[in-house]
N, C-alpha and C positions, 0 to 999 in steps of 0.2 A: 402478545405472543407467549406469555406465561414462563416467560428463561428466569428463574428465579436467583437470589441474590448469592446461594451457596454455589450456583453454576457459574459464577462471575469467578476467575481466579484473580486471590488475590496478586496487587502488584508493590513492587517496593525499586523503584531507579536506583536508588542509591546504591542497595545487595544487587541489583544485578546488572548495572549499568555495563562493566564488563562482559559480561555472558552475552548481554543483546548487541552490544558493539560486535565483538566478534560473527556472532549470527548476521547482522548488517552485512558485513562485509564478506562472508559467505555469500547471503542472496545477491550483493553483486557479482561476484564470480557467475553465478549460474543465470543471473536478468542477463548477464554483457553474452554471453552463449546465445541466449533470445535475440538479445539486440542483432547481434549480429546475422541472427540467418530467419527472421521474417524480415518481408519487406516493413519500411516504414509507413508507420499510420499516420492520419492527424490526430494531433495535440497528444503523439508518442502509444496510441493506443496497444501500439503491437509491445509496449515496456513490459507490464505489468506480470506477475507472478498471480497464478489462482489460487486460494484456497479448496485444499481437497479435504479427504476426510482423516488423512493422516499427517497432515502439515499445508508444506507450498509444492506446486508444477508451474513449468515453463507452459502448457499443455502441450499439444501435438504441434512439433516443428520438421519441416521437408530440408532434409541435408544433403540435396543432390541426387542421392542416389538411395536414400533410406529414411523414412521417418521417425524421429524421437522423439522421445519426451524425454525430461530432467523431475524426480520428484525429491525434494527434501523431506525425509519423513520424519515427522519431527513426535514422533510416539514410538519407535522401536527404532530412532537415532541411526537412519541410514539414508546418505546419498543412493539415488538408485536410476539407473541408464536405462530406457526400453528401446528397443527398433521395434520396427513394420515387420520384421523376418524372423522375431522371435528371439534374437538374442538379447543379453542383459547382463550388464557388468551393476556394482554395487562397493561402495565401502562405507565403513561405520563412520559415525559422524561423532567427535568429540575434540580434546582439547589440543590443536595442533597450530600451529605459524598457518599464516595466510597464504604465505608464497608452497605449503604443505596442500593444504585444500586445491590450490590450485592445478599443483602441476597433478593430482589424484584426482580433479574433474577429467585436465586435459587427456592423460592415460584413459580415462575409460572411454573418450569419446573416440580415441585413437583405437580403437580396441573394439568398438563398433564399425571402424572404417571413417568417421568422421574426422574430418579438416578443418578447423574453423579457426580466425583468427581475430582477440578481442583487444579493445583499447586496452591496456594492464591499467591504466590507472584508475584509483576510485575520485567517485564522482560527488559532487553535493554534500560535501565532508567541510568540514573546516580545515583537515592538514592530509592531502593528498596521498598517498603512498600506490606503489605499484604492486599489486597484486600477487604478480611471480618472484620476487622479491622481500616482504615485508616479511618481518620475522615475529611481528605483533600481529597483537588479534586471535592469541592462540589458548582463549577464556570460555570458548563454547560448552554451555553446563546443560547436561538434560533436565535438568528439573525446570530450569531457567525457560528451556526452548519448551517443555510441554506448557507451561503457565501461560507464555505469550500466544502461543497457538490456539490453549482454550479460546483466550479473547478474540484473537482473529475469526475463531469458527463462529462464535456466537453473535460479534460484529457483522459481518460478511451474512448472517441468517436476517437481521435485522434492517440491513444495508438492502438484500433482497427486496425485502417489505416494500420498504422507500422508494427503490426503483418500480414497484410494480404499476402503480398511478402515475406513472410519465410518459405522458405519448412520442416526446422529441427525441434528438438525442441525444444519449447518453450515455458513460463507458461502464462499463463491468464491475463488481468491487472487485478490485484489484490491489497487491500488494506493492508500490512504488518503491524501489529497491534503493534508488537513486538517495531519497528520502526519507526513507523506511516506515512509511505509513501507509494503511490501508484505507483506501477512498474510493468515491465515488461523485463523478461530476456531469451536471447537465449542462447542455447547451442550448444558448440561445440563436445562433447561427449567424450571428452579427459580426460582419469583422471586425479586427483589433488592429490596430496598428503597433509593431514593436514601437518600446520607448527606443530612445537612443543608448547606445551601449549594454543593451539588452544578449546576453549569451544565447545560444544555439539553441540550449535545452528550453530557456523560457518563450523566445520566439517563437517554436514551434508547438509550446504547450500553452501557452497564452493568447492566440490568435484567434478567438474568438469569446464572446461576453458568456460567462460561466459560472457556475456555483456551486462547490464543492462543499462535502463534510468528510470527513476522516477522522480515523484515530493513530496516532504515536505513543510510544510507551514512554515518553520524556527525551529530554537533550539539557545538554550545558545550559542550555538558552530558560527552558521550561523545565525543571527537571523531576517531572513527577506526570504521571502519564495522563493521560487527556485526549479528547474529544473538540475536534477544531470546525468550523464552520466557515466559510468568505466566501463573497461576490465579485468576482472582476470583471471592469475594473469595479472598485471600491464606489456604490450609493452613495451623494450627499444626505448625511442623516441617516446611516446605516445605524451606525453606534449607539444612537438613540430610540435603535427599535425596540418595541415589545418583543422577548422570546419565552420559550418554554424548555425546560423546568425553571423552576426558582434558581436552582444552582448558578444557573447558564448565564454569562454575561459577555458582556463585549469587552476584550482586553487591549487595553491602548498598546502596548508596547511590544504585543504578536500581531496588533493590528487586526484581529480575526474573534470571533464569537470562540469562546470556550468553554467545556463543561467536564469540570477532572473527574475524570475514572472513578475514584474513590465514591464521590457523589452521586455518582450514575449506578455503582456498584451497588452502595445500600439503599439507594429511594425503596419504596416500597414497592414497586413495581421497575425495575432496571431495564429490560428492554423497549416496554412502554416508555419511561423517561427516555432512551436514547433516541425512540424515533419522532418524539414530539421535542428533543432537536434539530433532528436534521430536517422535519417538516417547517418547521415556524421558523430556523432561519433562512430556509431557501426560501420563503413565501417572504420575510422581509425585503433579504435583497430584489427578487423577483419582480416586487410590487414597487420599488422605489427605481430600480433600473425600468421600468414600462413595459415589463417582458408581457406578451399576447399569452397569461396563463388559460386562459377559454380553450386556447388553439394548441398548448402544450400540454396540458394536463389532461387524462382520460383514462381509465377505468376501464381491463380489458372487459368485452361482453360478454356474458353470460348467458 
């Protein structure tokens, strides 16, 4: 695809870890808006936030009586409200309390006529907090928000690609708010059975055999941004497969193929290295779980 190595913004967790938390917990405010008024999909399809050309959207959601969309726009740093009937509330987006973001999502949707009403707490965190409430998270940096967004958009171009040769199905690249990663995952239409004491979220996101790639900007856990790859469940002899680039390996202790940002950033070709990730490891797991690749895989026609 030719996205050359200067188009890659750079990243650094540790300078902005703040900044992207905050942003996290924004896009949950505006995913739990989603969540709440599409219907439910399988394996959570209706979650996800899109990448647009100026950040994330909810895209088009039906509010009863008016359709909206949510866009974060993360290049001129404005929340921004649309209806079906033309009107349009808006506020700037920058360093404010979570329980602030919030109740200045709620107002605007109140302000279109919308009523909605969202779990408060976040989700997929290690230390919970409730949304209309928390007085943290108030590190939202724009320089911070356009760096990550580069990567999204150029990710999301790439992720494209990837999806274009799969005939099954498959979700969207989508922004996982819950998580805060952007992925894309194929199915093999096999059921899964939950384990036992398996939560809400993963029951219904893991109920069928799957192969994911994404990327996260870092966490506590990994703290330096990266490129992640799995198959569930988990291949016997997954970890021992051949992938591509050189970078890329199987990490025991994420349990998941990995390939950091940074690596990907300067290869000599970066978007080329990203998608001979996400090709060689879905074709690992793929080929060791027995998946019918003849019957999934196909090339529209020309």
């Amino acid at each position: 695809m030719g996205i050359a190595v200067d188009m890659w913004p750079a990243l650094d967790f540790a300078r902005d870890a703040d900044a992207l938390d905050s942003l996290h917990m924004q896009t949950q405010v505006v995913g739990k808006v989603k969540l709440a008024l599409i219907p439910r999909a399988a394996e959570w399809q209706n979650v996800p936030l899109w990448v647009s050309a100026t950040g994330l959207t909810t895209g088009f959601m039906w509010a009863g009586t008016v359709g909206i969309e949510i866009a974060l726009d993360l290049l001129d740093h404005r929340a921004v409200f649309t209806a079906t009937d033309g009107r349009r509330e808006a506020f700037d987006l920058g360093p404010m309390p979570l329980r602030d973001f919030t109740a200045r999502v709620m107002t605007a949707l109140a302000a279109l006529g919308v009523r909605v009403t969202i779990n408060p707490m976040t989700v997929e965190v290690p230390d919970p907090v409730r949304c209309d409430e928390c007085d943290a998270y108030d590190a939202y940096d724009a320089e911070a928000a356009g760096r990550i967004f580069g990567v999204w958009a150029r990710t999301a171009a790439v992720f494209e690609e990837f999806r274009s040769t799969f005939w099954g199905k498959q979700s969207g690249a989508g922004l996982y708010w819950g998580t805060f990663d952007l992925s894309v995952a194929r199915y093999n239409l096999v059921p899964v059975e939950p384990r036992a004491g398996m939560d809400v979220i993963h029951r219904v996101a893991m109920d069928t055999e799957q192969s994911e790639v994404g990327f996260w900007p870092g966490n506590a856990r990994y703290p330096r941004a990266a490129f992640f790859s799995y198959t569930y469940p988990k291949p016997k002899g997954i970890e021992d497969a051949e992938i591509g680039p050189k970078a890329a390996a199987w990490n025991p202790s994420m349990g998941e193929f990995l390939l950091d940002y940074d690596d990907m950033r300067t290869a000599e070709d970066p978007a080329g290295a990203l998608l001979e990730f996400a090709r060689t490891t879905y074709a690992a797991g793929a080929d060791l779980a027995g998946w019918d690749r003849s019957l999934l895989e196909r090339s529209p026609p020309t």
